[in-house]
PAZAPA-4460 file (N, C-alpha, C; in steps of 0.05 Angstrom, whole numbers, plus 32768, in hexadecimal, padded with zeros to 4 digits):
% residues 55
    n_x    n_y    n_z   ca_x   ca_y   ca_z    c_x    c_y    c_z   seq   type   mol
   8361   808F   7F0D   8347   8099   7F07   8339   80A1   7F21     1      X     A
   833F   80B6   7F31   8337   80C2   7F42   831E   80D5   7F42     2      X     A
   830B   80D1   7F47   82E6   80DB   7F4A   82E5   80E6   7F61     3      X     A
   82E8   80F8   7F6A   82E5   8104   7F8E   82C4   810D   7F92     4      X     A
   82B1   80FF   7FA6   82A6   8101   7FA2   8282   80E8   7F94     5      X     A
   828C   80E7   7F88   8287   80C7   7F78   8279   80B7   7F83     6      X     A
   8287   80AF   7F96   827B   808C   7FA4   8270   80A3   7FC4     7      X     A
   824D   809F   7FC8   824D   80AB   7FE8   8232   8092   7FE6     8      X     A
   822E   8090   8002   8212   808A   800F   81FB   8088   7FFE     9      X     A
   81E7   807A   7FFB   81CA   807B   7FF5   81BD   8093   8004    10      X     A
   81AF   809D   7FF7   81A0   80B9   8009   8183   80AC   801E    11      X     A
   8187   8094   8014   816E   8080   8027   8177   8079   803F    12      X     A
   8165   807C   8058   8178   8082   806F   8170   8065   806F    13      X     A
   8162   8055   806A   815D   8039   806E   8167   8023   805C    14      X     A
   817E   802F   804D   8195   8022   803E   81B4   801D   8047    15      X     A
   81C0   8012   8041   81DE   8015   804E   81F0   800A   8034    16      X     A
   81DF   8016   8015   81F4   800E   8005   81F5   802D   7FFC    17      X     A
   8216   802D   7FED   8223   8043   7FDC   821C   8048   7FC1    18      X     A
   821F   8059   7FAE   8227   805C   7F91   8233   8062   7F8C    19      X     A
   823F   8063   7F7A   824F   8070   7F5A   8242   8082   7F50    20      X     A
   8245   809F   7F5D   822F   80A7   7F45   8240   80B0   7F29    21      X     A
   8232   80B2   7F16   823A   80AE   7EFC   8232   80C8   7EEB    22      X     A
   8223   80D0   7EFA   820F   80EA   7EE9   8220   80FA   7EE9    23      X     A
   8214   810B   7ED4   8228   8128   7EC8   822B   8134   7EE5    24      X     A
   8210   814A   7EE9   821C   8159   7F05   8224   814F   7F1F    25      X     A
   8228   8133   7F20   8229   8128   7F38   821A   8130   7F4D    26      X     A
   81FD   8128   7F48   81EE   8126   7F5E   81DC   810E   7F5F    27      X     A
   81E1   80F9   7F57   81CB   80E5   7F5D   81CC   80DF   7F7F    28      X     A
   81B3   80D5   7F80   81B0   80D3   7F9F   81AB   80B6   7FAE    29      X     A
   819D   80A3   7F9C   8198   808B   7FA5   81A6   8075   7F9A    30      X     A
   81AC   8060   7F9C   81BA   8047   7F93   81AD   8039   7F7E    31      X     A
   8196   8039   7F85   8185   8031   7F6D   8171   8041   7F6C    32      X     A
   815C   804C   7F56   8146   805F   7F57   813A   804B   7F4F    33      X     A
   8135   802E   7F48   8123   801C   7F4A   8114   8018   7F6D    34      X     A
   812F   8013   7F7A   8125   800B   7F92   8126   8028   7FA4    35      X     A
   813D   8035   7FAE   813E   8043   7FBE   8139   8061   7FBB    36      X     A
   813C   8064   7FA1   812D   8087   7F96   8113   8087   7F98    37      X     A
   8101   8069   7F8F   80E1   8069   7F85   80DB   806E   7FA4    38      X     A
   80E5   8056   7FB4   80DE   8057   7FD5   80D6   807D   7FDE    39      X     A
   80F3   808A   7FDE   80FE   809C   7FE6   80DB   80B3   7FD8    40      X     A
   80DA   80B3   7FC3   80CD   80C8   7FB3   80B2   80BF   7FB9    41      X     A
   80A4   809E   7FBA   808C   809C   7FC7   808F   80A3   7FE3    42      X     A
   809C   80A4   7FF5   8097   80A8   8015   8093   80CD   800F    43      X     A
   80A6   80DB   7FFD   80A1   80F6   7FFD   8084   80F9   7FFB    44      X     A
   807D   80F8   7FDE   8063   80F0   7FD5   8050   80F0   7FEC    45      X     A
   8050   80D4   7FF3   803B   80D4   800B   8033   80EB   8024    46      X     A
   8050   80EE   8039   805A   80FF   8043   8047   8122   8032    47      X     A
   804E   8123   801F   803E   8144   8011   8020   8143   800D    48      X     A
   8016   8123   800A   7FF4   8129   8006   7FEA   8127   801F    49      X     A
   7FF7   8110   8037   7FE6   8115   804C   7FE8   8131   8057    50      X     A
   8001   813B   805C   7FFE   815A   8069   7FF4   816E   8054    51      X     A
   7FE7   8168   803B   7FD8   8184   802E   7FBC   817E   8032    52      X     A
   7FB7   8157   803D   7F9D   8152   8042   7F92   815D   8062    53      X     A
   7FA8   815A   806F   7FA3   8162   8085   7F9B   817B   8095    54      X     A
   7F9B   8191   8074   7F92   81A9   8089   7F73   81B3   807F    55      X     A
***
């Protein structure tokens, strides 16, 4: 049962765990979207309102 592709890195540069991803198109990105997607999507978040507050 060969998956090429499958198991890579957390997309959180402040993680050092892997997944399985499992999803149809194979693109999940975080290990967990409890902990490391919500992180990931609030720092975006933040990151887009200060610089639209900023000008």
């Amino acid at each position: 049962m060969s998956s090429p592709g499958r198991l890579r890195p957390c997309e959180n540069p402040g993680c050092r765990l892997f997944l399985i991803d499992h999803s149809k198109p194979n693109r999940a990105r975080w290990c967990s979207m409890a902990v490391c997607g919500n992180r990931m999507k609030a720092r975006r978040h933040y990151q887009r309102t200060r610089q639209g507050g900023a000008d």
